[in-house]
Structures are given as C-alpha cells and as structure tokens.
PyMOL Python script that loads the backbone (N, CA, C, O; Angstrom):
from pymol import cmd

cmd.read_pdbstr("""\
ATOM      1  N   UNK A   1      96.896  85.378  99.140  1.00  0.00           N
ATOM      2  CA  UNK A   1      95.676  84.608  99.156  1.00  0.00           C
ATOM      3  C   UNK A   1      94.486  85.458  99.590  1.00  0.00           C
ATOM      4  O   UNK A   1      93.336  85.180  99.252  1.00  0.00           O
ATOM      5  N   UNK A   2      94.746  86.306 100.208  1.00  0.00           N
ATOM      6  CA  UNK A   2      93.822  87.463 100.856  1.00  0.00           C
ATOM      7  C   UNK A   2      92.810  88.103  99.575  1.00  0.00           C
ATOM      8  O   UNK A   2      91.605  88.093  99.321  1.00  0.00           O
ATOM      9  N   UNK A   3      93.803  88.543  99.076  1.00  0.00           N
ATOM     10  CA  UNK A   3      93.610  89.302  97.355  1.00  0.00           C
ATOM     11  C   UNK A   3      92.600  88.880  96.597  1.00  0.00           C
ATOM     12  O   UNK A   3      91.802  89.581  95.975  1.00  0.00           O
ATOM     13  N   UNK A   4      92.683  87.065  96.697  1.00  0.00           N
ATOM     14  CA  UNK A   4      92.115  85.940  95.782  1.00  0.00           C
ATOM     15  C   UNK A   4      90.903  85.835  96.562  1.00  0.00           C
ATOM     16  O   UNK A   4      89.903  85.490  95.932  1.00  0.00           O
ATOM     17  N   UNK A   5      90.762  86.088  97.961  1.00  0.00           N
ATOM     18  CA  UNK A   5      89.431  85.618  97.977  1.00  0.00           C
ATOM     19  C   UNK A   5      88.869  86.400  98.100  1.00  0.00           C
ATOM     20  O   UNK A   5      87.654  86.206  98.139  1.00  0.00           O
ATOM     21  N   UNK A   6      89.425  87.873  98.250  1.00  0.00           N
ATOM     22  CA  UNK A   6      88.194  89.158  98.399  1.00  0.00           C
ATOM     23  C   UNK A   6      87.919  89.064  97.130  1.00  0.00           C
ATOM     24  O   UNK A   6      86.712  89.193  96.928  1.00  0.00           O
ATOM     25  N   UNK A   7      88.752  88.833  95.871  1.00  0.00           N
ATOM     26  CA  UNK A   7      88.301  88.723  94.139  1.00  0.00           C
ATOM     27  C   UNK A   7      87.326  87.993  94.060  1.00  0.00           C
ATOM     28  O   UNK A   7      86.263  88.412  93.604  1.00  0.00           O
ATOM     29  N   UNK A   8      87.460  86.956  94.416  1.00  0.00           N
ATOM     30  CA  UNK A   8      86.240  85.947  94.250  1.00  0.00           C
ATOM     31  C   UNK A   8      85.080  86.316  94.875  1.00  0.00           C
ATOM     32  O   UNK A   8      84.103  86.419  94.133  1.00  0.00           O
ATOM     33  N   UNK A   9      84.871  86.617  96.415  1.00  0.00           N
ATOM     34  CA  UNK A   9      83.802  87.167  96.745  1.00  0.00           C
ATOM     35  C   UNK A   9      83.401  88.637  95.873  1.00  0.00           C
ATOM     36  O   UNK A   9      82.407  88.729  95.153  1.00  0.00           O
ATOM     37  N   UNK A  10      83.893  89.183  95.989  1.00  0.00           N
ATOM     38  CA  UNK A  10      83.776  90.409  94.965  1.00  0.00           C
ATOM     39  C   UNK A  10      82.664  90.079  93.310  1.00  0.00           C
ATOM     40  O   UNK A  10      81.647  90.622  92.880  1.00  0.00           O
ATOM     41  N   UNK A  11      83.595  88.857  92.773  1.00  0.00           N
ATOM     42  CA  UNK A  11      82.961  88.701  91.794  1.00  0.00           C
ATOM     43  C   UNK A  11      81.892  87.643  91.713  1.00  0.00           C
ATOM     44  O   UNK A  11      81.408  87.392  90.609  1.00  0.00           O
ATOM     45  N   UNK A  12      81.475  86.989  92.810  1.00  0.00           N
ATOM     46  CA  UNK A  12      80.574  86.428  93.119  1.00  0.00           C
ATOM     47  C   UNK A  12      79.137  87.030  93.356  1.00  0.00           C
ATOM     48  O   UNK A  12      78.005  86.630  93.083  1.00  0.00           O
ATOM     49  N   UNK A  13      79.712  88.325  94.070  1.00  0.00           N
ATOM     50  CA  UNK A  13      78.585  89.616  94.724  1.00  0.00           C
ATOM     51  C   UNK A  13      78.029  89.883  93.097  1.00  0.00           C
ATOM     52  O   UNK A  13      76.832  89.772  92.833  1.00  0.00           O
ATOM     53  N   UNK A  14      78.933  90.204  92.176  1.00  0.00           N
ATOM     54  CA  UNK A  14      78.660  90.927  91.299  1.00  0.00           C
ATOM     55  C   UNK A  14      77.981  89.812  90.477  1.00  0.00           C
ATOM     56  O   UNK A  14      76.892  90.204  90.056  1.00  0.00           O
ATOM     57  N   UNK A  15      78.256  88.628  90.137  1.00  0.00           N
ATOM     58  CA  UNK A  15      77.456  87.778  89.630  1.00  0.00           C
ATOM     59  C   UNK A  15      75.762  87.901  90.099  1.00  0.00           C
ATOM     60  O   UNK A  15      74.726  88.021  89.445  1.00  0.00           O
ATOM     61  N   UNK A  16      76.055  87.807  91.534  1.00  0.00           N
ATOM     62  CA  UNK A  16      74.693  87.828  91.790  1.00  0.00           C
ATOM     63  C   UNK A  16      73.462  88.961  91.777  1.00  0.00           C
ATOM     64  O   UNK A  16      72.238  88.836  91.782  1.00  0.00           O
ATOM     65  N   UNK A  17      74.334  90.109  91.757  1.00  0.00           N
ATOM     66  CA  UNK A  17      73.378  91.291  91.852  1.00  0.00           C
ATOM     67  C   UNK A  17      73.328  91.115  90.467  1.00  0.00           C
ATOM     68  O   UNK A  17      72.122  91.217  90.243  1.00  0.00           O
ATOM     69  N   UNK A  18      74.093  90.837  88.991  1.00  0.00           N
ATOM     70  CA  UNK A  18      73.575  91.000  87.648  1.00  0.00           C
ATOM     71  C   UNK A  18      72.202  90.308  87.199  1.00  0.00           C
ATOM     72  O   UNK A  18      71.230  90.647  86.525  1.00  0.00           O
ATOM     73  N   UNK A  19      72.707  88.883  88.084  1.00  0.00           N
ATOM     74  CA  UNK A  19      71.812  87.584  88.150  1.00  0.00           C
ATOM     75  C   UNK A  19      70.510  88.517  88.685  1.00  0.00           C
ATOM     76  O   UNK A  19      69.576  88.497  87.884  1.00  0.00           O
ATOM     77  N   UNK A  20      70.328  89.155  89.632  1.00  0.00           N
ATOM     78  CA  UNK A  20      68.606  89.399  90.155  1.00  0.00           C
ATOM     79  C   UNK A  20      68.554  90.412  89.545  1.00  0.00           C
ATOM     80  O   UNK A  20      67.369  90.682  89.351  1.00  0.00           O
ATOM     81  N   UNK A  21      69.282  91.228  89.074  1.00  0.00           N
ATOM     82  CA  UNK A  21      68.966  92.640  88.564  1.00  0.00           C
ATOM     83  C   UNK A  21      68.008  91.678  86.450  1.00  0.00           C
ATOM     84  O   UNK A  21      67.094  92.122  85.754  1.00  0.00           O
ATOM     85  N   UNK A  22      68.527  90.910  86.344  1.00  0.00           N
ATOM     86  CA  UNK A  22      67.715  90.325  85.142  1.00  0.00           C
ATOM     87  C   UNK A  22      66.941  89.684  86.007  1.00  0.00           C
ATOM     88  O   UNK A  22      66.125  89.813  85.094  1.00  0.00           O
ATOM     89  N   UNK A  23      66.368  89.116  86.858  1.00  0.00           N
ATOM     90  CA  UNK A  23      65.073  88.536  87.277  1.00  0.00           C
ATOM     91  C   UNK A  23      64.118  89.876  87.075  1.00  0.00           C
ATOM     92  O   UNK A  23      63.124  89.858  86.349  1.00  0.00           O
ATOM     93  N   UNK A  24      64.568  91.066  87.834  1.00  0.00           N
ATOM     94  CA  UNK A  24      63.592  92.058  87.995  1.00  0.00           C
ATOM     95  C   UNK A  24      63.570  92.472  87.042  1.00  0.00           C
ATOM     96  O   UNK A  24      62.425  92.697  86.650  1.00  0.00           O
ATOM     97  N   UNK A  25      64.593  92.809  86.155  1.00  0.00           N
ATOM     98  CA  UNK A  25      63.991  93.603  84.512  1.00  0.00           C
ATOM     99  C   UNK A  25      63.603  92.998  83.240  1.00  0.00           C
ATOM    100  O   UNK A  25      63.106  93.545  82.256  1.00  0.00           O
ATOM    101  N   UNK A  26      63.991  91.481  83.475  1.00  0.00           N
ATOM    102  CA  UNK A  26      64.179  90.603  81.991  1.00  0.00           C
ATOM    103  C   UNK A  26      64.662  91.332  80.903  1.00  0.00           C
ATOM    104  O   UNK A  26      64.178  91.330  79.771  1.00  0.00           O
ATOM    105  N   UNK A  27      65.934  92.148  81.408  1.00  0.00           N
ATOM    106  CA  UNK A  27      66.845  92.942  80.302  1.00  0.00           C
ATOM    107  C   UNK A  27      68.254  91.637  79.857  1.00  0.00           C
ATOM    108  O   UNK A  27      69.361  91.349  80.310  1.00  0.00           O
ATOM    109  N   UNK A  28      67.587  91.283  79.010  1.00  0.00           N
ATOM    110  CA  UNK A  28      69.166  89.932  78.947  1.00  0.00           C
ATOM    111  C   UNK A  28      70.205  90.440  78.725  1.00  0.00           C
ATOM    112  O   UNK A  28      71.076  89.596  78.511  1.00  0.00           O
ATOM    113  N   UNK A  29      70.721  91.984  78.643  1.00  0.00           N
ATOM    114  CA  UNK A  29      72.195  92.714  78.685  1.00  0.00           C
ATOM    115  C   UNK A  29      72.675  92.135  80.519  1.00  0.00           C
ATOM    116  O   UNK A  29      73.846  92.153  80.901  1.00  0.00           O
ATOM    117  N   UNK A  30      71.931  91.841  81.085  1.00  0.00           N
ATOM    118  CA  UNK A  30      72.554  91.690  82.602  1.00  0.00           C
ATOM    119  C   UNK A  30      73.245  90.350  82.502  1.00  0.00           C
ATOM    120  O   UNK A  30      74.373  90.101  82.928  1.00  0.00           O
ATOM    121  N   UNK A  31      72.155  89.247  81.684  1.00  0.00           N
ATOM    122  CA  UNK A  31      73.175  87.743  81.482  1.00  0.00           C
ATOM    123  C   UNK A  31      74.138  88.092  80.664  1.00  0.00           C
ATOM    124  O   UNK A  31      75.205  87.756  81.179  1.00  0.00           O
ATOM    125  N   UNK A  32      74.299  88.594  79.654  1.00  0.00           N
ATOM    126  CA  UNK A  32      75.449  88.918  79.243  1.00  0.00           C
ATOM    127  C   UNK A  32      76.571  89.755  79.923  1.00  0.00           C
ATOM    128  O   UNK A  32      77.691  89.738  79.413  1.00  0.00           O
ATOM    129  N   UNK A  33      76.334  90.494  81.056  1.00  0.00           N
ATOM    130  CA  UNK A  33      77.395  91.492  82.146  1.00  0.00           C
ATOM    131  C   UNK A  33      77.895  89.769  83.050  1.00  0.00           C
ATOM    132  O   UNK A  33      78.913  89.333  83.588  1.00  0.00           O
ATOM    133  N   UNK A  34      76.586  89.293  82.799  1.00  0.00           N
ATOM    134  CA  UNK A  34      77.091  87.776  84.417  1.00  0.00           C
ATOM    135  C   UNK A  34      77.776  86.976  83.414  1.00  0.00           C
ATOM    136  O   UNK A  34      78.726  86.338  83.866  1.00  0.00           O
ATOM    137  N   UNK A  35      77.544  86.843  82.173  1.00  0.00           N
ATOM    138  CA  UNK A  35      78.685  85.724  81.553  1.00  0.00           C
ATOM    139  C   UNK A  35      80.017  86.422  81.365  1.00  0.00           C
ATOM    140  O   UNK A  35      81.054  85.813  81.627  1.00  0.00           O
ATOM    141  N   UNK A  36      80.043  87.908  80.840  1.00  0.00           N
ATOM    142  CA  UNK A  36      81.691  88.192  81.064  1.00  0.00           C
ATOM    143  C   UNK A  36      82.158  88.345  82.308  1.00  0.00           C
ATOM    144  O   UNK A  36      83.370  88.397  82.517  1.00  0.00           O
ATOM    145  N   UNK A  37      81.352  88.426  83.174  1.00  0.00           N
ATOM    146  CA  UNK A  37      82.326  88.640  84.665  1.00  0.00           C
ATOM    147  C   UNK A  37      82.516  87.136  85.331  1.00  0.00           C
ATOM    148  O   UNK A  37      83.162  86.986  86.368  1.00  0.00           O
ATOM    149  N   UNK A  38      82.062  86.344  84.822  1.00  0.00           N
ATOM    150  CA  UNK A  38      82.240  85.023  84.991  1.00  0.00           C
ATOM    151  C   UNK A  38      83.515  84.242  83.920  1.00  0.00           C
ATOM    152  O   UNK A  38      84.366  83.460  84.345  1.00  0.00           O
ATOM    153  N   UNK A  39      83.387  84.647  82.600  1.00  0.00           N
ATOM    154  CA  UNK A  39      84.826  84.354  81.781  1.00  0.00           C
ATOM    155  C   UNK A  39      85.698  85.011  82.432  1.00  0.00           C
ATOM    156  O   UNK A  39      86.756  84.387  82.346  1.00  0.00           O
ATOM    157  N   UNK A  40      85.830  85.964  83.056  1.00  0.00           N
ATOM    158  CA  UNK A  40      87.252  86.706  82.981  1.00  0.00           C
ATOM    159  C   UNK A  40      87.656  86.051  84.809  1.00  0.00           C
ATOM    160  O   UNK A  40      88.838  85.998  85.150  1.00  0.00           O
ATOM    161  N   UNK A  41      86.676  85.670  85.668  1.00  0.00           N
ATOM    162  CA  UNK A  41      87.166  85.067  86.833  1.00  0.00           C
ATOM    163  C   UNK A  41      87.636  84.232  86.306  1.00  0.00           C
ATOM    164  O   UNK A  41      88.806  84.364  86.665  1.00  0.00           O
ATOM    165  N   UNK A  42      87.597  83.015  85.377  1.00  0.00           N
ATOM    166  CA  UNK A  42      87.428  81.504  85.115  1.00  0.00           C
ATOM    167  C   UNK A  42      88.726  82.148  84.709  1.00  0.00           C
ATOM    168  O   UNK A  42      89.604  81.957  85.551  1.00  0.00           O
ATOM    169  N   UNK A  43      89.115  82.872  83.642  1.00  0.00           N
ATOM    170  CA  UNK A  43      90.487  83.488  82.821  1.00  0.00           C
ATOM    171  C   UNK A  43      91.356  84.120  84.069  1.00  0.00           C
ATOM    172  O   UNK A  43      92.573  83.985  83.941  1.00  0.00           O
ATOM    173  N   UNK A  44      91.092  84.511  84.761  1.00  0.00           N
ATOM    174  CA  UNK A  44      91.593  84.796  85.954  1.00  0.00           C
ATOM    175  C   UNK A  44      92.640  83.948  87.079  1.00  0.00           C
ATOM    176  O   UNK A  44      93.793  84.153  87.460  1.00  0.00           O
ATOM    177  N   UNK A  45      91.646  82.942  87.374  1.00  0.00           N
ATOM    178  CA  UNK A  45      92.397  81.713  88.203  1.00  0.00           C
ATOM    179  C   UNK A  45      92.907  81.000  87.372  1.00  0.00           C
ATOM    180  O   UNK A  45      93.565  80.050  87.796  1.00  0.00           O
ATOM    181  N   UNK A  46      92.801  81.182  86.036  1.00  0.00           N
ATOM    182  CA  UNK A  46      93.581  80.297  85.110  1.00  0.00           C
ATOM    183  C   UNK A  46      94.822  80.179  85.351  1.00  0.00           C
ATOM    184  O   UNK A  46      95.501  79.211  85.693  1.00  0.00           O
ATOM    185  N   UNK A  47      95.264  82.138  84.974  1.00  0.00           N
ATOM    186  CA  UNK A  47      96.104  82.792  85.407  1.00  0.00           C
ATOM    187  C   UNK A  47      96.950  82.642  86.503  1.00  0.00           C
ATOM    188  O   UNK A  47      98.098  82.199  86.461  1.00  0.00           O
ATOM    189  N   UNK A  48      96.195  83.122  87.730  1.00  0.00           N
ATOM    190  CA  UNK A  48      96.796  82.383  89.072  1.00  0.00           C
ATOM    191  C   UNK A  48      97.072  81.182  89.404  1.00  0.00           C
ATOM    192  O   UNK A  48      97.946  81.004  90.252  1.00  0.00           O
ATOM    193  N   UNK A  49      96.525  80.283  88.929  1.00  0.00           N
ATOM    194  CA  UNK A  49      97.286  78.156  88.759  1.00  0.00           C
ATOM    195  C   UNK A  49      98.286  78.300  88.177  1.00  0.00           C
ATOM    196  O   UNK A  49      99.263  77.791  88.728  1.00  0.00           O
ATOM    197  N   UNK A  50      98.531  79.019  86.855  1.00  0.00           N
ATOM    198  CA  UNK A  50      99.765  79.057  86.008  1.00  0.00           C
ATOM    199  C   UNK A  50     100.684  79.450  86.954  1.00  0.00           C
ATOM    200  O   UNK A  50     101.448  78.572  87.356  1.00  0.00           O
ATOM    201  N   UNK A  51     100.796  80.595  87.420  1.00  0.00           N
ATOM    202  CA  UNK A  51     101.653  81.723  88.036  1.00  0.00           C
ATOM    203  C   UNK A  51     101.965  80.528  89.561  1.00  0.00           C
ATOM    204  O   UNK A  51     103.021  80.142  90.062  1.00  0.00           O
ATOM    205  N   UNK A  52     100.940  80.325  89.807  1.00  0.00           N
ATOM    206  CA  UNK A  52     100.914  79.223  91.258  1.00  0.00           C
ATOM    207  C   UNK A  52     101.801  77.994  90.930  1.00  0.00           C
ATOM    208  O   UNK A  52     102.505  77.539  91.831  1.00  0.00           O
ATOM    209  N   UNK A  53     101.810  77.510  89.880  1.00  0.00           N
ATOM    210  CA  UNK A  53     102.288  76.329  89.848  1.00  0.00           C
ATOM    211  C   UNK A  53     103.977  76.859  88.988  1.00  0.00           C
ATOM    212  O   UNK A  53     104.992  76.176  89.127  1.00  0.00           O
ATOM    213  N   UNK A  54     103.950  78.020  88.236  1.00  0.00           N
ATOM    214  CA  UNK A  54     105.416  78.364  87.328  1.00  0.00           C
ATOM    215  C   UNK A  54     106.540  78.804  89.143  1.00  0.00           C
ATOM    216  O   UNK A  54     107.768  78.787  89.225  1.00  0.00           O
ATOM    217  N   UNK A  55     105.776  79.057  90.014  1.00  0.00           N
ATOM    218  CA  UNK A  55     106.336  79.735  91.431  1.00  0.00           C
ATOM    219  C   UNK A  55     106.930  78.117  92.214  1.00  0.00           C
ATOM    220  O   UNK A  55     108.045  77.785  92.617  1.00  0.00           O
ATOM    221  N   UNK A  56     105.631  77.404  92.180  1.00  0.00           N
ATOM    222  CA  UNK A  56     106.073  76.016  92.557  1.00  0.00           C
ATOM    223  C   UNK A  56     107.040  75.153  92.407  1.00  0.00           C
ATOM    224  O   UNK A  56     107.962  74.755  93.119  1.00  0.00           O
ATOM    225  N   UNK A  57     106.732  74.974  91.546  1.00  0.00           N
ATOM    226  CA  UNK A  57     107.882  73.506  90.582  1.00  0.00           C
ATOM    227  C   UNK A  57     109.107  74.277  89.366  1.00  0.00           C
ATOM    228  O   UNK A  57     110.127  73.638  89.108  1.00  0.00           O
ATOM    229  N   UNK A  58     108.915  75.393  88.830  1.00  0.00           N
ATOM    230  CA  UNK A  58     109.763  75.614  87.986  1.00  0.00           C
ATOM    231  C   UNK A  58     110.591  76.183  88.778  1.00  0.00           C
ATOM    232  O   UNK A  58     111.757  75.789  88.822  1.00  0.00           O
ATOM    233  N   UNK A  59     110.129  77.260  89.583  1.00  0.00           N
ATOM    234  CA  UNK A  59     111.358  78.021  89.834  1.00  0.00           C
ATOM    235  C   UNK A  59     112.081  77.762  91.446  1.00  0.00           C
ATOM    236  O   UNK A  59     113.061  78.431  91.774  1.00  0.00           O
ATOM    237  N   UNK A  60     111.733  77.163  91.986  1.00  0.00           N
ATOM    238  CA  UNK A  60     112.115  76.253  92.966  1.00  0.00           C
ATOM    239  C   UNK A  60     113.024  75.137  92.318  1.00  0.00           C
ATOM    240  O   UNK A  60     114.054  74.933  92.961  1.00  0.00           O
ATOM    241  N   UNK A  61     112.866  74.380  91.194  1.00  0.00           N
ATOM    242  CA  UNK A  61     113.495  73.490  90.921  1.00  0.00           C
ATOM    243  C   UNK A  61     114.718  74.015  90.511  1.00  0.00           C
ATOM    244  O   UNK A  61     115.843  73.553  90.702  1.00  0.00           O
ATOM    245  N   UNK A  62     114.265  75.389  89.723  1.00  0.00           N
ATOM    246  CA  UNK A  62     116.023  76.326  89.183  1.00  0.00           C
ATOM    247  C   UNK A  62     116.693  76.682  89.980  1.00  0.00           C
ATOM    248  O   UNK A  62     117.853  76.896  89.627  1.00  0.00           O
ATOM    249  N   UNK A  63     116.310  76.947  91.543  1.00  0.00           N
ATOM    250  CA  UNK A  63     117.166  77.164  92.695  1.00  0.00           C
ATOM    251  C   UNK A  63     118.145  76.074  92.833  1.00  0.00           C
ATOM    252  O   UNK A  63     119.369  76.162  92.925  1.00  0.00           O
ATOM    253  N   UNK A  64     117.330  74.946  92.830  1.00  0.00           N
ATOM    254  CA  UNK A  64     118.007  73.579  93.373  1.00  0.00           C
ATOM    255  C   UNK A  64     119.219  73.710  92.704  1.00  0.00           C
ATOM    256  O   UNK A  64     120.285  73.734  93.319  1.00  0.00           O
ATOM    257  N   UNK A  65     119.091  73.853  90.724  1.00  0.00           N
ATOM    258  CA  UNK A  65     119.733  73.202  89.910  1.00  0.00           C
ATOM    259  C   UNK A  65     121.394  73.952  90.122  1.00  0.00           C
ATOM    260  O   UNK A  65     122.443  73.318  90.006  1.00  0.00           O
ATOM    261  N   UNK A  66     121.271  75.683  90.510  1.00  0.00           N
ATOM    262  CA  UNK A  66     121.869  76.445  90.921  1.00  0.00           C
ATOM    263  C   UNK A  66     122.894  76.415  92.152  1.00  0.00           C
ATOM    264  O   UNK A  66     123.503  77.435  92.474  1.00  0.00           O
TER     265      UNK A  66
END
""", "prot")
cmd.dss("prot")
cmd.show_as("cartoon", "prot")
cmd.util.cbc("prot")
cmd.orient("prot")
C-alpha cells in the first residue's frame, strides 16, 4: 500500500506541475502530457482492483476449496 500511495502522490505532483507548466506557456503539448499521465493512473488502479480483488475472493476461495 506504501507503493500505491507514493504512485499516486507522485502522479498527482506530476499532474500538477504539467497543469501550471501550460498556464505559464499555453503550450497545449502539457494538457496532453496531463491527460496521458492521468489515463495510465486511471489504467493503473484498474489494474490494482483487479489484482486486489483476483488476491481476495478468487484465490482465497481456492484455498478453502483445497
């Protein structure tokens, strides 16, 4: 969980410095750097719910069945 939230802060930081770095230049390549680093978090925790929940209920339940 450690991992997950330095990621998130991490990519939060980076959201935001893209975010002011286009206030100060009105270069719209920076909204486009803040929308992929924003898909790939969103694709990210996707990831980790899957993995979170396949750890949970599937493979806990195959112990039981065992």
């Amino acid at each position: 969980m450690l991992i997950l939230r330095l990621f998130l802060i991490l990519s939060a930081l980076a959201i935001i410095l893209t975010g002011g770095m286009y206030v100060f230049t009105r270069n719209r390549r920076y909204l486009g750097l803040a929308w992929q680093i924003v898909r790939f978090v969103v694709f990210a925790i996707l990831i980790f719910a899957a993995l979170f929940v396949l750890e949970r209920y599937v493979l806990i339940g195959w112990s039981v069945l065992l």
